[in-house]
N, C-alpha and C positions, 0 to 999 in steps of 0.2 A: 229540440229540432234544429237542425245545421240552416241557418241566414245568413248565407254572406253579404256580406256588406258592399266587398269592391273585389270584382268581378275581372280578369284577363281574357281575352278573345284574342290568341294569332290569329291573323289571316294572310294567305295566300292570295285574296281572291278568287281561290276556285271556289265551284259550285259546294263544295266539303266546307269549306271554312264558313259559306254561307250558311250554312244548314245549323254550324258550332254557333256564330253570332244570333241566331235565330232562336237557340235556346236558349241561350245565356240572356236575351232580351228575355224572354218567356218567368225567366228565374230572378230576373231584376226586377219585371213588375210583380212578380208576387212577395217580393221582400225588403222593395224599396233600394235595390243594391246603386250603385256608380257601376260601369259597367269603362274598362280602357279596351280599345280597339289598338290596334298592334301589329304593324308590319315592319318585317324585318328586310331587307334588300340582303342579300348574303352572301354576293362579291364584287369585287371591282368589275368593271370593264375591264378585258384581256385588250392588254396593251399591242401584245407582237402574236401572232399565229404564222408561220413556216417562215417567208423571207418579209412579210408587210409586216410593217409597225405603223400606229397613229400615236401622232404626237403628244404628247402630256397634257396640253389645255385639250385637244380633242376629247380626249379620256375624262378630263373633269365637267365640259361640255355636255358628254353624256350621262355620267352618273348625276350631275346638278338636274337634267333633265328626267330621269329615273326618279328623284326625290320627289321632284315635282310631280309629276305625273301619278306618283305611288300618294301624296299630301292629296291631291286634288280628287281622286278617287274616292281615298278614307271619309274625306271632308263629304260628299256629295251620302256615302252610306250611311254618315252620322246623320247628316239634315235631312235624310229621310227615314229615320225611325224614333228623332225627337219631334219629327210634323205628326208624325202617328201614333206616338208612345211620350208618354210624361217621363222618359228615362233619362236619370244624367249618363251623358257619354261622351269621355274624354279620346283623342284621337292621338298617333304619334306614327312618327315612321323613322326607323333605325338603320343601322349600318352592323354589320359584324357578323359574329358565326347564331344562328338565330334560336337553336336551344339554348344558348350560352346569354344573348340580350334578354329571352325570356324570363330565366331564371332570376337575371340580374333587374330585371323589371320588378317580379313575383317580390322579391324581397324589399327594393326600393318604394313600393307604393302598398306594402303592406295586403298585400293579394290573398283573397281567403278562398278564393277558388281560382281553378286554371277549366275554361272550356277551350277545347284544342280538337278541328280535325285529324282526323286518322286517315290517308288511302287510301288506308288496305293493301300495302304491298306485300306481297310473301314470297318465299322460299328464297332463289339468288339477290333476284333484284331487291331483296329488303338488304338485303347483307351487304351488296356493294354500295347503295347507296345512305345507308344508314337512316335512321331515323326520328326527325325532330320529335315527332311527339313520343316515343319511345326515351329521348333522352329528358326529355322534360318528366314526363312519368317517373323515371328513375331520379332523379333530383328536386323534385319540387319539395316544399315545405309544409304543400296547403293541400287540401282536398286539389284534384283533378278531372274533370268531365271529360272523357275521351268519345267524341260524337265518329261514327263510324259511319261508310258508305252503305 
């Protein structure tokens, strides 16, 4: 029988990614797993848009404030499912292209499962905007839980 040990959870924060950390809780208390919670931030602040630019501390201004805000979040979702749940869960919040930080997480912390929201995007809109958990599915190394809307 498949027990993962140490559990990935992206989240977005939407209501989808809550649903994914919600069973990946569900599958850590029946196995005893660590469970990392995971957000990825997945671009700078746009510096210039038509003739306005903001300045460069501006811009780090706001992404310092993004980390934070993204850290502060995570942290409040952790302490409320170790006040309710005997689960270890470790918390982080990244920077970069976030199929790409996942993957490199999955492998850095020995990940034996990926739980990861789906959208549900179809037909155009899947294809212009591409898809994290489509790319993670395609590259992962470990079992994947793909929780869907």
């Amino acid at each position: 029988m498949f027990a993962p040990k140490n559990i990935l959870v992206p989240t977005d924060f939407s209501k989808y990614s809550d649903a994914a950390l919600k069973r990946a809780v569900e599958i850590a208390e029946q196995h005893g797993s660590r469970i990392y919670l995971l957000h990825v931030i997945a671009e700078h602040v746009q510096q210039c848009a038509a003739d306005y630019c903001l300045s460069t501390e501006v811009v780090k201004q706001l992404e310092k404030g993004s980390l934070k805000a993204s850290k502060d979040k995570l942290k409040k979702e952790v302490d409320a499912i170790v006040k309710a749940k005997k689960i270890n869960v470790v918390f982080d919040v990244k920077t970069g292209n976030p199929s790409e930080i996942i993957l490199s997480e999955q492998k850095a912390k020995k990940i034996d499962l990926i739980v990861i929201a789906s959208h549900g995007k179809t037909g155009v809109l899947k294809q212009l905007m591409g898809s994290v958990s489509s790319k993670v599915l395609k590259g992962a190394k470990c079992a994947v839980m793909l929780i869907k809307p």
